[in-house]
N, C-alpha and C positions, 0 to 999 in steps of 0.2 A: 298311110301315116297315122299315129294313134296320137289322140288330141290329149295333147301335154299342157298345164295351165300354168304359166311361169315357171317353169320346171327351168333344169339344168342347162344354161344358154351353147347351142351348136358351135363347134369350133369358128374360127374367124375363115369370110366366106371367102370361095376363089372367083364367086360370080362378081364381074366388076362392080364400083361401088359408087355410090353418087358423089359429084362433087360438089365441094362446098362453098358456100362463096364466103366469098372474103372479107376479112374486114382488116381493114389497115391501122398497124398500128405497129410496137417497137415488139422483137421477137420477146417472146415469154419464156419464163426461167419454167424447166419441167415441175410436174406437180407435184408436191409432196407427199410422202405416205400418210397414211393414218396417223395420227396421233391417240392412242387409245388411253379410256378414263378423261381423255381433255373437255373441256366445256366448249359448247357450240358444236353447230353443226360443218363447217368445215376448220375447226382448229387444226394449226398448224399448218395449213395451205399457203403456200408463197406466193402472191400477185407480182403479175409482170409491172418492173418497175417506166415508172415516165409513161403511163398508157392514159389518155386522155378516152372522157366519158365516149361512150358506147352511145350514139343517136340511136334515139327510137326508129330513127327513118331509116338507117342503117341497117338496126336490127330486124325491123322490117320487111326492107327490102331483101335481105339476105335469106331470112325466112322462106319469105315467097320463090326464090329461085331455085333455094333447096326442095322445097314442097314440092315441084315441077320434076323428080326426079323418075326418071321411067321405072322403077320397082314402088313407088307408090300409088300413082294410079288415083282415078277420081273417089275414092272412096277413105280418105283419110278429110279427118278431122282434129283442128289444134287450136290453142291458144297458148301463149305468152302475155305472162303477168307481172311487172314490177314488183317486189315484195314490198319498197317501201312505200310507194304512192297510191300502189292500188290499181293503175290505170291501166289498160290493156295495148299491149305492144305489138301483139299480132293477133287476128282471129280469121279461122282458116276453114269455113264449113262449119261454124260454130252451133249453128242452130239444127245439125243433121246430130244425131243419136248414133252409138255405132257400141258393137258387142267391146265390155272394155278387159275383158279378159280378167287375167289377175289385180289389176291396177283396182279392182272392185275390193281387194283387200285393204287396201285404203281407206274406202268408206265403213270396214268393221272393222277397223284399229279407230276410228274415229267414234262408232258407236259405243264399243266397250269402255275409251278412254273417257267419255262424256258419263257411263253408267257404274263405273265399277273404279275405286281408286286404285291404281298402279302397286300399290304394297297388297294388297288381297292376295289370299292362295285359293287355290280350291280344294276342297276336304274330300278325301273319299275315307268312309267310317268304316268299322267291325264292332259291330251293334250284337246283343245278345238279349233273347228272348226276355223281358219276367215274368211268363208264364210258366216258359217251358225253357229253364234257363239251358237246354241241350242244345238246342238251334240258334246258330251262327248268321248273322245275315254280312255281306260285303256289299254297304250301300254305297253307289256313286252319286257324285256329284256333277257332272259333267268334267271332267276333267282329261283335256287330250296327250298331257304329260304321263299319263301314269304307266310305270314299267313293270316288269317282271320283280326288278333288282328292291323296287320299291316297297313293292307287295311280300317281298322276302324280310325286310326290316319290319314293318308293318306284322307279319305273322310269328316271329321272335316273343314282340311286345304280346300281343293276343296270345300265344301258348304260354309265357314264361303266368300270365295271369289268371287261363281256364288251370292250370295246372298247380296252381295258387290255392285255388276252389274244389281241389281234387278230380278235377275230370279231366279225359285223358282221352275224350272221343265226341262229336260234334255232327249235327247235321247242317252241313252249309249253303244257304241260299244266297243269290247273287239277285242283288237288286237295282234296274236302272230307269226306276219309274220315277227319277226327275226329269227325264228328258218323254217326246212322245215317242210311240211303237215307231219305227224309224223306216221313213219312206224315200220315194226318188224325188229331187225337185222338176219342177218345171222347168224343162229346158235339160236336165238329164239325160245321157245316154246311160242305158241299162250298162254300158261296154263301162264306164266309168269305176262302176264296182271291181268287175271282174277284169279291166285292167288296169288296175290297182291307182289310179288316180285319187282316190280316194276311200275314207271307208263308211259303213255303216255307224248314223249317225244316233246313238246310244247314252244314256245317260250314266254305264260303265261299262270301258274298255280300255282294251293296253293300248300302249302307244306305237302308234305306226301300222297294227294290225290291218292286215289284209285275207278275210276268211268271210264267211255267214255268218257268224255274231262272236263278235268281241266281246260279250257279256259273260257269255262261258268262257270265253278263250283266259278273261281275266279270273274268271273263278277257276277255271282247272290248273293255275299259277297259284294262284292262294292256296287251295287242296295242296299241292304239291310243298309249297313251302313251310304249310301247316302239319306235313308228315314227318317233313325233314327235321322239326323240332319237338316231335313226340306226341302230335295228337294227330287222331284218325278221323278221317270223316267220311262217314258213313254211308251220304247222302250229299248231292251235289245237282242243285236245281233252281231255277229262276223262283222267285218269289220277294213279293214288297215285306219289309219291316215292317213290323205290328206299333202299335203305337204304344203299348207300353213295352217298352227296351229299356236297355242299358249300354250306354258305350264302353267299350272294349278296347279301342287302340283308333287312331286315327293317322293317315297320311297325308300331309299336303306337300302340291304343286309348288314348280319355282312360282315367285312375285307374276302376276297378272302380268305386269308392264316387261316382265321378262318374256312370258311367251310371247306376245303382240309384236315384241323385237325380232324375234327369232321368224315367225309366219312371216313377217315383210321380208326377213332378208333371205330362207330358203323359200317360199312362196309355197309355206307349208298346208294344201289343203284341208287337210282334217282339223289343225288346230282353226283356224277363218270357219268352220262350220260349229265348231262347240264352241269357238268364243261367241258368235253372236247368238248360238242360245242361252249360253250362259249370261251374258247382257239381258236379254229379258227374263229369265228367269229370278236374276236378283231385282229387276223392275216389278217384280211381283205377276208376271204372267208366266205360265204354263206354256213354255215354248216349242209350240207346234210351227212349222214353215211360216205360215202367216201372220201370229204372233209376232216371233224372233223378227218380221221383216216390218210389221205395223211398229214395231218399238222402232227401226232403227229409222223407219218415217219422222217418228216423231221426236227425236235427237236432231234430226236435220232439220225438221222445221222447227224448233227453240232453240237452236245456233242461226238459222237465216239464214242458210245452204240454199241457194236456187236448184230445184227440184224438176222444172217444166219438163217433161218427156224422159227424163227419170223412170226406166221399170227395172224391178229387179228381183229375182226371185232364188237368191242363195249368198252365200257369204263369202264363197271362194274366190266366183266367176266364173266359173265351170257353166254353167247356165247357159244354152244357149241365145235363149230368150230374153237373157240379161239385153236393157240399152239404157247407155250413158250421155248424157251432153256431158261436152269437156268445162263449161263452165262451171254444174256439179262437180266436177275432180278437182278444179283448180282453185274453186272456192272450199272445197275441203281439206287440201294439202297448203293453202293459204292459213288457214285455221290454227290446223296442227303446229305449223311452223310457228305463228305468232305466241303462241301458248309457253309459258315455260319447259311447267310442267309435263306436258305432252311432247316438244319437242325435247325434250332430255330421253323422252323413251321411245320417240318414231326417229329423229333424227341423230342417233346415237351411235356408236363407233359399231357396236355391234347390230344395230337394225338393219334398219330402209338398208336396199342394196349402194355402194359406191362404185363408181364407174373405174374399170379394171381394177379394182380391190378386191371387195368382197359378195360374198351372195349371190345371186342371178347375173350382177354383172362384172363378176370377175374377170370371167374371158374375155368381157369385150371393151372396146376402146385402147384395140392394140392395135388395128391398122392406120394407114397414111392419114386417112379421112376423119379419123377422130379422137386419135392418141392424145391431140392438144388437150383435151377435156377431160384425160382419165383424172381424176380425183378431185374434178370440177361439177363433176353434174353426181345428185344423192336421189334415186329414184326405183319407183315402183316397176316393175317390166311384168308386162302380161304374153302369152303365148297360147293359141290354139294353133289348129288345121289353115284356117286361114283371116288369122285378127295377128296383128304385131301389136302393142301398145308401149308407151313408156311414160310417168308422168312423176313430178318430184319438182327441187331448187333445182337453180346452176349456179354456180358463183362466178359471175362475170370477171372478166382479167381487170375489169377497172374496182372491183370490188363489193359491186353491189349482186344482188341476191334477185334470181328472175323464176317463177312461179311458170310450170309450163304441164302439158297433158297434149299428148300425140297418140291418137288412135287409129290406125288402120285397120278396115276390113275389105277381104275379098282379093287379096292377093296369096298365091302359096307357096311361090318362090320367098320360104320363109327368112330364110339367112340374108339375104340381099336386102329383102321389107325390112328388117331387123336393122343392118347398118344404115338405110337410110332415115329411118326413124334416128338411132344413136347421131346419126349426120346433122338433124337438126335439133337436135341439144347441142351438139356441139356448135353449131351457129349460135343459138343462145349465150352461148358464154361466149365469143365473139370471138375466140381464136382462129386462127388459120390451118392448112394442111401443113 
């Protein structure tokens, strides 16, 4: 089985599924769709009318007997967190570490949104020599947005202006020395590259690429586009901009807080590795592996994120040497929530994934066991070979807001692990089968 990280959730399983326990109360009106553009994090959502508060003991207790489910197994760890008091509702293994899969994308929507303001783009330039005004450089920025179609508008602009200047022919270099020579992380499989989990992490390349370097892949798209509008180039090679240039034409990415959205809700690898180097890159460090991961330390520690047993060694989750305590994730995704700002672009119609709506968990929360909570629980989902995760809000049927992070490792019967993880979120929001 090839190790997928939040990737596209498996159809809804045949393997039985755990039960839930119950919580008593008046049936609930189905949940509502989306409301897209709305404010808040579950706008538009219909609470079950005449439902009285949900006990802590309750929720509790109901926890724990879902926790007990045979496709979880001793190797899960949870917590549930009130949003508004703070106080901890349930802790399940809390103080055990466990690999958190994608849900690690969490804590670099969190580092970037603390470094870099939400309207920011990222520039990738077409800089020209003033020495040798012949030679073309296409400097990146770190930027995991950038396209083919991009790089075609982008070479319009740059030809309609070398051709301004009379020249009609260029030698072009591709430059992607803001980022460093690009290596495997700790905790990498080599298999990762080469099966396509992710790509080579480059300070310029296209988006989505999957090859040996992205850096010409993007330069032989500029070449190409820069034929298609009347100028030739000659020459086609890796090389930094000199320091004395001139800009030529620039591209930028959608807004920061757009892509941050978009990585939570497909559980986009490549973009979770250039964002958190691009986070320390504008913190004024040189973002090598260790770098990018000492910044995103020290974002957690001047927000007061409990950190104890906290290691982590990439931005995806891919990692396998990545480990999480859940009360880092939950004190993280407490954070985000309480923030406006941040929650208008992690908890957003088009973000965090929504339970049988959109993103990772579209497909699911369509069976008996947890249908109650489709468009109740707004959460991160992580997936390897054998880690299930899920962490995010629920919105309770009495209306209050509960802070939760469920991390399994060590089982491989992934789909079953899967809904009984989804089984207790759905406890969380207190509904029934």
């Amino acid at each position: 089985m090839s190790t997928v990280t939040g990737g596209a959730p498996a159809a809804a399983a045949t393997a039985p599924t755990p039960a839930v326990s119950v919580v008593s109360r008046p049936a609930a009106a189905p949940a509502a769709p989306v409301v897209p553009g709305s404010a808040g994090s579950f706008a538009g959502l219909r609470l079950a009318a005449a439902v009285t508060t949900l006990s802590p003991v309750t929720i509790s207790t109901s926890l724990s007997s879902a926790a007990r489910s045979a496709y979880l197994g001793p190797y899960l760890s949870g917590m549930v967190v009130d949003r508004a008091s703070g106080s901890v509702l349930w802790s399940h293994r809390a103080a055990r570490t466990r690999m958190p899969a994608s849900t690690q994308k969490v804590l670099t929507a969190f580092t970037v949104l603390q470094t870099v303001p939400g309207s920011d783009r990222i520039e990738t330039r077409a800089l020209s020599s003033r020495a040798n005004p012949g030679n073309l450089y296409l400097r990146g920025g770190g930027d995991p947005t950038l396209t083919s179609s991009r790089l075609g508008v982008l070479a319009r602009s740059v030809a309609a202006r070398l051709k301004g200047q009379g020249r009609t022919n260029v030698a072009l270099y591709v430059d992607d020395t803001a980022f460093p020579r690009p290596s495997l992380a700790t905790g990498w499989k080599r298999s990762y590259i080469s099966g396509r989990e992710v790509q080579w992490v480059r300070g310029l390349t296209l988006a989505g690429y999957r090859g040996a370097d992205g850096t010409m892949a993007a330069g032989s798209a500029f070449r190409a586009h820069l034929k298609a509008n009347g100028i030739a180039v000659r020459t086609l090679a890796r090389g930094a901009a000199p320091a004395g240039r001139t800009e030529v034409g620039v591209t930028r990415s959608p807004r920061i807080g757009s892509i941050v959205g978009t990585m939570l809700r497909v559980s986009d690898n490549d973009q979770a590795e250039y964002l958190l180097r691009y986070a320390a890159l504008q913190d004024g460090r040189f973002p090598t592996w260790s770098a990018a991961l000492a910044h995103q330390r020290s974002v957690l520690a001047k927000a007061g994120v409990p950190t104890g047993g906290y290691r982590v060694y990439d931005g995806s989750g891919l990692s396998r040497s990545n480990r999480m305590p859940v009360r880092t994730l939950t004190s993280v995704i407490g954070k985000l929530h309480a923030d406006p700002s941040d929650r208008a672009v992690v908890f957003a119609p088009g973000a965090m994934p929504r339970a049988g709506q959109t993103g990772t968990l579209r497909t699911r929360y369509r069976i008996a066991a947890t249908r109650c909570a489709a468009g109740r629980v707004i959460a991160k989902t992580g997936t390897l070979n054998d880690v299930v995760a899920l962490a995010g809000v629920a919105r309770g049927v009495d209306g209050r807001d509960r802070i939760f992070a469920f991390l399994e490792n060590g089982r491989r019967e992934t789909v079953a692990a899967r809904n009984a993880v989804d089984a207790l979120a759905a406890v969380t929001v207190g509904c029934r089968r």
